[in-house]
C-alpha positions, 0 to 999 in steps of 0.5 A, spaced: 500 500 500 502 506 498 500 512 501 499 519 496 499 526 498 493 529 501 490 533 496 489 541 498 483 543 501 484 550 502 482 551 495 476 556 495 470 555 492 469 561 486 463 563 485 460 568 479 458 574 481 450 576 481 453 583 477 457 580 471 454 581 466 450 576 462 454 574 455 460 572 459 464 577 457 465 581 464 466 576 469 468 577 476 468 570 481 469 571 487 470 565 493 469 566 501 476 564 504 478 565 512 475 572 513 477 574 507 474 575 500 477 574 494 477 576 487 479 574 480 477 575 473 475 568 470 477 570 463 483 569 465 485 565 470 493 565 470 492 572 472 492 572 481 486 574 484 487 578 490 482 579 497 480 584 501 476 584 508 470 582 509 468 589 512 472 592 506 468 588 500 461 589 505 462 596 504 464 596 496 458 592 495 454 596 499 457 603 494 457 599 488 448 597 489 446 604 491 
């Protein structure tokens, strides 16, 4: 019996963001990870994403929906 490595389970679960827009050409993800949240393009997914406080998205979304 061989014993693998064990695979990450700290990768985040990205989900597309309500506000993209529908023809796929504006997609923003965005993951929930410890207390933070990160955020990527998902037309290009070798750019690196990058995370902000929960407070700080919290108020960027708060501003962004009025």
């Amino acid at each position: 019996m061989t014993n693998s490595p064990a695979q990450p389970t700290d990768r985040p679960d990205w989900y597309k963001s309500s506000y993209s827009e529908g023809s796929g050409n504006a997609c923003v993800e965005v993951a929930i990870q410890a207390s933070k949240v990160l955020v990527r393009d998902s037309k290009d997914l070798t750019t690196p994403y990058f995370g902000v406080s929960t407070a700080a998205w919290s108020a960027f979304v708060d501003h962004a929906t009025r």
